[in-house]
Phi, psi and omega in degrees: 000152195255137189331136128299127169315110178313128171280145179268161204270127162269136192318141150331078178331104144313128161228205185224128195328150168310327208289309167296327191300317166280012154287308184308304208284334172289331196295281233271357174266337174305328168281301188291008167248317170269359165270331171093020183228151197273142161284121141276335174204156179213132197258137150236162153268117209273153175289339194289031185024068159223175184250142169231113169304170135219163147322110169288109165333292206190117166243155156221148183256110159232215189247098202054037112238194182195147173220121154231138197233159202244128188238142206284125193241156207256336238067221169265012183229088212286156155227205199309300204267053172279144151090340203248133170327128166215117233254151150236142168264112159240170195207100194289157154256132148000291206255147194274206186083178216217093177322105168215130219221159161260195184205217183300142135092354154306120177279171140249131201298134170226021185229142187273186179086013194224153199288020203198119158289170160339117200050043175234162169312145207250079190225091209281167191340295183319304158300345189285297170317335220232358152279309188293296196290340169285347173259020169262328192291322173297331190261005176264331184297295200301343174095009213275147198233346181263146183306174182193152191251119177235120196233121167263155183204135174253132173315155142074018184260008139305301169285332157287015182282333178320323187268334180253192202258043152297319188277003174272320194293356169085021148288115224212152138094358150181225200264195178262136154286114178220169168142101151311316190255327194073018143263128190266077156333100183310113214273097155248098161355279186311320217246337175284313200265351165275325148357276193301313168311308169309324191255003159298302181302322189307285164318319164277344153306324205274004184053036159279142168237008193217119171202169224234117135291078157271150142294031178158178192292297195311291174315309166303351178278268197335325174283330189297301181316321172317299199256044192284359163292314220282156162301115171352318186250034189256359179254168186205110165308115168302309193043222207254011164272045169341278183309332206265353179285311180316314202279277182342295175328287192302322186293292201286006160104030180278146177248002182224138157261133152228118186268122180261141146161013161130154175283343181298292167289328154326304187282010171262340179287330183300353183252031192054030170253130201241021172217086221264030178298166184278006207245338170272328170253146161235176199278134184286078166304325190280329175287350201248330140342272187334314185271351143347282190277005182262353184258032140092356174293151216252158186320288170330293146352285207284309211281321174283349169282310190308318192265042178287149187269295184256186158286339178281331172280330166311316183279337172278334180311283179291008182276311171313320172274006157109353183298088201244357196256351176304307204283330161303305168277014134316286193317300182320308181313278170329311191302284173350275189305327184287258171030286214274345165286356180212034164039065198048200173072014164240139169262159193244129151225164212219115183244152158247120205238135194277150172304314155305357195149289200298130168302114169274319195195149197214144192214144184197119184220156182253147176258000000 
C-alpha cells in the first residue's frame, strides 16, 4: 500500500488587533464625514510597519457626524473578540482638538496598576495613539479647522470581557482595545517554540554568544535601547516560554542571557515559575508581600501589597514608597531561577521595566 503523502503544514493566518481594527474604523468614518462620500474600505499603517486593508462594515453619514464599523477578523489564532463588530462615532466639535472615549461593550479601568489610568476607556497607549494620530492626519488632508469626538464601541463586549481576566484586573463593563503592532500572531505552540530555536541559531550564526530575551514587542524596544551593542538578531521574543528559551540558549552555546521584561511576568519567574501564561500561572501576591517586607517595607506596606489589583501595580506601590531594593531581589531572584533551570554555564542578567519605559531594577548573576 502506498505511502500517505505527509499534508504539508499551511502557514498560520495573521490577523489583526482590536486596536487596528478601531483605527480603520475612525479612518473610514472620520473620511466619510469630511468628504460626503461612505468608505468601502480603510487602509492604515500598522506599528508592525506595514500597510492593512480592511473592509468596511457598515457606514453612516449624518449631519456633523459618521458611524463607521470594522469587523475584528483574529486569524488562525481566533480569541474572544475574533468576529466582534467594532463601531467608531466621530463627531465635530466646535473648539478644536481630538477628544477619545469609549463607549457600549469597551471597559474601564477601576483599578490602579493597568496600562489606563483610573476611569479612562480601557483603550491602551498603543491604539490611543495610533487613533488620536490617524485622525489628526485626516482633518489635517480635509484642511478641517474643527475638533472632533471619538467614541468606540463593540456590541456584546461585555459579555465577552467575561471570558478574559478584566473583571479581576478591575475593567468593568467590556474588553480592552490592544495591540502593540496591530498584527494578531497566530499563537501555535509548536510553531512559536520552533521559532525561539530558529532565532537562537540565527543569532550564534550571527557569531552572538550574548543575546536579550524578552517577553513581547514592548520589552524588546526597551531592551534594544538598553543593550544597544548587541546585534538586531541578538534580541529574541520568548513570549511566556521562559524556561524552555534558557535551556535552548545553553544548548546552542549562547554564554550570557540577559532577560528584559514587566512585573507581571517576572514576578512569577522570580517565584521559579519558568511558563509565566497568564491562565497557567497567576500572580503570587503573598510572594510579592513577602518580598516586600524583606525590601524593608513597613507592615502596612507588605498589607497592601498583599491586597494589590496586578504585580504592576504592586510595583508602582513599592516605587511610590521609595522601596528600590523590592525590585532588585526580583531581578535577583529571576537571574537565580534561571540558572538554576538549566543547571548552571550561563550567565543571567534580569532588568525590569514599568510599561513606559522606566527602569525598575537590575540583577546580574554568573552560573
Amino acid at each position: 500500500m502506498a505511502a500517505q503523502e505527509k499534508k504539508e503544514e499551511k502557514p498560520l493566518r495573521k490577523g489583526y488587533t482590536t486596536g487596528a481594527c478601531a483605527t480603520a474604523a475612525v479612518q473610514a468614518a472620520l473620511t466619510s464625514l469630511l468628504s460626503g462620500e461612505k468608505q468601502e474600505t480603510a487602509t492604515i499603517y500598522l506599528p508592525a510597519k506595514v500597510f492593512a486593508t480592511f473592509t468596511v462594515e457598515q457606514c453612516e453619514v449624518y449631519e456633523g457626524r459618521a458611524v463607521a464599523a470594522i469587523k475584528k477578523d483574529a486569524g488562525d489564532d481566533p480569541d474572544v473578540t475574533h468576529g466582534a463588530i467594532i463601531y467608531a462615532e466621530v463627531i465635530l466639535t466646535k473648539e478644536p482638538g481630538i477628544e477619545l472615549d469609549g463607549g457600549e461593550g469597551v471597559g474601564r479601568a477601576t483599578k490602579p496598576g493597568l496600562a489606563v489610568e483610573v476611569g479612562q476607556a480601557a483603550i491602551n497607549p498603543v491604539p490611543r495613539k495610533m487613533i488620536l494620530s490617524e485622525a489628526e492626519k485626516i482633518l489635517t488632508d480635509f484642511q478641517c479647522q474643527k475638533g472632533v469626538k471619538i467614541i468606540i464601541s463593540v456590541p456584546g463586549g461585555e459579555e465577552m470581557a467575561k471570558k478574559t481576566l478584566n473583571g479581576r484586573l478591575g475593567i468593568l463593563g467590556g474588553i480592552s482595545i490592544l495591540g502593540t503592532r496591530g498584527i494578531v500572531m497566530p499563537f501555535s505552540t509548536a510553531a512559536y517554540k520552533a521559532s525561539i530555536i530558529q532565532a537562537i541559531h540565527v543569532a550564534r550564526a550571527g557569531g552572538c554568544d550574548h543575546v536579550a530575551v524578552t517577553t513581547g514587542g514592548r520589552s524588546e524596544k526597551y531592551a534594544m535601547k538598553q543593550l544597544p551593542h548587541l546585534k538586531e538578531e541578538a534580541f529574541i521574543e520568548m513570549g511566556d516560554f521562559i524556561g524552555f528559551t534558557l535551556k535552548h540558549c545553553k544548548r546552542l552555546g549562547i554564554k550570557k542571557v540577559s532577560m528584559v521584561g514587566m512585573m507581571g511576568k517576572f514576578s512569577k519567574v522570580a517565584q521559579g515559575v519558568m511558563m509565566v501564561h497568564s491562565k497557567s500561572a497567576p500572580v503570587d501576591f503573598n510572594f510579592l508581600a513577602e518580598t516586600a517586607r524583606l525590601a524593608g517595607a513597613s507592615p502596612e506596606e507588605v498589607e497592601e501589597v498583599k491586597g494589590a489589583n496586578t504585580a504592576s501595580h504592586a510595583g508602582e506601590m513599592m516605587a511610590a514608597a521609595g522601596h528600590q531594593q523590592f525590585f532588585d531581589i526580583l531581578c535577583g531572584s529571576c537571574c537565580e531561577h534561571a540558572i538554576k533551570e538549566v543547571d548552571g554555564g550561563l550567565e543571567v542578567d534580569t532588568t525590569l521595566y514599568t510599561f513606559k519605559g522606566e527602569c525598575l531594577g537590575k540583577a546580574e548573576r554568573h552560573g
